[in-house]
N, C-alpha and C positions, 0 to 999 in steps of 0.2 A: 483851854487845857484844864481850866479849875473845876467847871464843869461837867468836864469827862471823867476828872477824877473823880467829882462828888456821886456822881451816878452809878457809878463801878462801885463805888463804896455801898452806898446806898441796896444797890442791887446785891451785893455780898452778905449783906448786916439780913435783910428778908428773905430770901430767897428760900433758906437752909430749911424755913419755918414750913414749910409744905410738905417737907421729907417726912414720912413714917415707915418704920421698921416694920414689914410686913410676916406673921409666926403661921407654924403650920404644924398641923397635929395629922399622924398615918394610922391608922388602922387596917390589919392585913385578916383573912379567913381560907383557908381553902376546905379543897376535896381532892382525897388520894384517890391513886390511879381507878379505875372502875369500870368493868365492861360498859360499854356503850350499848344499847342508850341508858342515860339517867337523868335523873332532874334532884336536884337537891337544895338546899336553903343554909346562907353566911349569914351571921350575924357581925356587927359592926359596933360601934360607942356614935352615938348621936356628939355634934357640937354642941358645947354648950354658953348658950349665947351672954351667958355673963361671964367669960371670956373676952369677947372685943364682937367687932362687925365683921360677919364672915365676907367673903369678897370673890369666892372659887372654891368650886367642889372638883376635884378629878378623881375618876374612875379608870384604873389600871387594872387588866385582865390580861393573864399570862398560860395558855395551854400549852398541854402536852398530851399527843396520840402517840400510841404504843401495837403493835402487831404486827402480823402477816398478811400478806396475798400469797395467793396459788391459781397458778392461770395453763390452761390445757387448749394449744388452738384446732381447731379439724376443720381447716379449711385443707383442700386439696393443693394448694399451693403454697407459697412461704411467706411470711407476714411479720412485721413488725406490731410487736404488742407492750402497750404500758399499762403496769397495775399502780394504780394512784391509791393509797391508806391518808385519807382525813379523818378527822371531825370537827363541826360548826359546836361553839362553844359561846354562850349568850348569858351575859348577866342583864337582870329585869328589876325592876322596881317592885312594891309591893303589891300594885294594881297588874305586873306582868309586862307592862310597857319596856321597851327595851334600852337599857344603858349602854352599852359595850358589847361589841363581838369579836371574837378572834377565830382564825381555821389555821389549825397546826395540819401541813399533808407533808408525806414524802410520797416520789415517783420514782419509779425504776423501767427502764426502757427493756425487751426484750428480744431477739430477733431468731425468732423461729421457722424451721422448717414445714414442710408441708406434715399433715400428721400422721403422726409414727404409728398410729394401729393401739396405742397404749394410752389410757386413759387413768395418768398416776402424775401427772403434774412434773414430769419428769424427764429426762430422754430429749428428744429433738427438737419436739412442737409441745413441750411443755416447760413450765419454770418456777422456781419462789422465788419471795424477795427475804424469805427469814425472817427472823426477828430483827424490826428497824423500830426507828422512834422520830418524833418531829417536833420542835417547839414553835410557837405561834405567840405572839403578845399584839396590842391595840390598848388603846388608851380615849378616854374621853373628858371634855373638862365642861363642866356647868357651869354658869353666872343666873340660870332662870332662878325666877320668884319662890315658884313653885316647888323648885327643888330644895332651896335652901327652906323653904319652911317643913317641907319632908324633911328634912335629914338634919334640924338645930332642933332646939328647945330647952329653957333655962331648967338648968341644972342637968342637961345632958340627958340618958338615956340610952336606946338600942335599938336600931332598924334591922329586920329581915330582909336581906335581899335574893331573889333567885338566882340558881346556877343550873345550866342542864346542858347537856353534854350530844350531840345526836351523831351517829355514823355518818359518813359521808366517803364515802369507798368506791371506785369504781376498774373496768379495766377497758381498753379500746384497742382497735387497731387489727381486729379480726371480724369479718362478717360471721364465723361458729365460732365463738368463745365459750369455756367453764371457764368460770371463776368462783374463788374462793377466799373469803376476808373474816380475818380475826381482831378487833380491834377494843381497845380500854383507854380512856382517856381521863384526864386531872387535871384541874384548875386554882390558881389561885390570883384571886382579887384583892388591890387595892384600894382603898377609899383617903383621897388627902385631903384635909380642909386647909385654905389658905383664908386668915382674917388678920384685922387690924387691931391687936389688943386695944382693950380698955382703958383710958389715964395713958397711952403714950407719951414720953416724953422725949424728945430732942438728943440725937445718938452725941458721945461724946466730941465725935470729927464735927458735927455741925454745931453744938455749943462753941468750939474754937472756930469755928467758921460764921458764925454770929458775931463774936465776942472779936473778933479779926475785921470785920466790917463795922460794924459799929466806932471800934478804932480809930479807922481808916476817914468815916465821915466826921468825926470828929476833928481829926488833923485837917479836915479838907477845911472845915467850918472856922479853926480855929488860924489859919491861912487867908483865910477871904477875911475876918477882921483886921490883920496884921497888916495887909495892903488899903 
């Protein structure tokens, strides 16, 4: 029994000493709404490594597509047609290698007759979806080498990263289809550094969980003389 205590003590008074309080610094960038396609460039704040030891980089990319479809079927018989509005949404690294991708799409199903003689998007064997919108997010987390010596450096700094935006639009569901797509899309990126500051020191709950064990092996020590 004296030894299960001393151990449990023992294991209490050390243990705590492993623990560090893990910080994390965000930086955000976007690009407003914008016909598709485009390619454009976020700036960011570099870690900076006389801060502590970085430990994780994540990469959080958030789209949005914005437009219309217009779809007109001339098939001689009646048909089931969907207009899908995306866009492929890609942030890259400075070399263009890719970080993070998201696809914001909405769909809308339609069910047409055979077609009406009218070529207006309109009527029996035609239809829009209006003005609709779609969000899209995807997230990435690094621990490579490589990455953390891209994106730290003492005393901080600033990376370029790319952002570009591409159409991705279609409509299905009719052997003769018109189709028609209006589409503008916007992103905005994330960048989180997760490290272990510099000089850590032992969170208050573990100083009393030290200073409790420690205690604890003392009364144990101080018990085994007494007998």
């Amino acid at each position: 029994m004296k030894k299960t205590f001393a151990a449990l003590a023992a294991a209490a008074a050390f243990l705590p000493f492993a623990s560090a309080q893990a910080a994390t610094l965000s930086y955000a960038d976007s690009v407003a709404l914008t016909t598709t396609n485009w390619a454009n460039t976020l700036s960011f704040s570099k870690f900076d490594t006389s801060l502590g030891t970085l430990t994780s980089i994540r990469f959080d990319l958030t789209g949005v597509v914005q437009g219309s479809g217009n779809a007109e079927s001339l098939d001689s018989s009646a048909s089931t047609v969907t207009l899908t509005l995306g866009s492929l949404l890609g942030l890259t690294r400075p070399d263009n290698s890719t970080l993070v991708v998201t696809n914001p799409v909405f769909s809308q199903t339609f069910n047409f007759t055979a077609f009406d003689n009218a070529i207006n998007f309109a009527g029996t064997s035609g239809g829009s979806t209006g003005a609709v919108s779609a969000t899209g997010s995807n997230f990435f987390v690094s621990s490579n080498a490589s990455d953390f010596a891209l994106f730290s450096a003492l005393g901080g700094g600033t990376i370029n990263l790319g952002l570009n935006a591409i159409g991705a639009s279609n409509g299905s569901g009719s052997g003769n289809l018109l189709t028609q797509f209006s589409t503008a899309a916007s992103g905005v990126a994330k960048v989180t550094y997760t490290y272990t500051p510099t000089g850590v020191v032992p969170e208050p709950a573990s100083l009393a969980l030290i200073c409790g064990g420690l205690g604890l092996l003392g009364a144990a020590r101080r018990r085994k003389h007494k007998a």
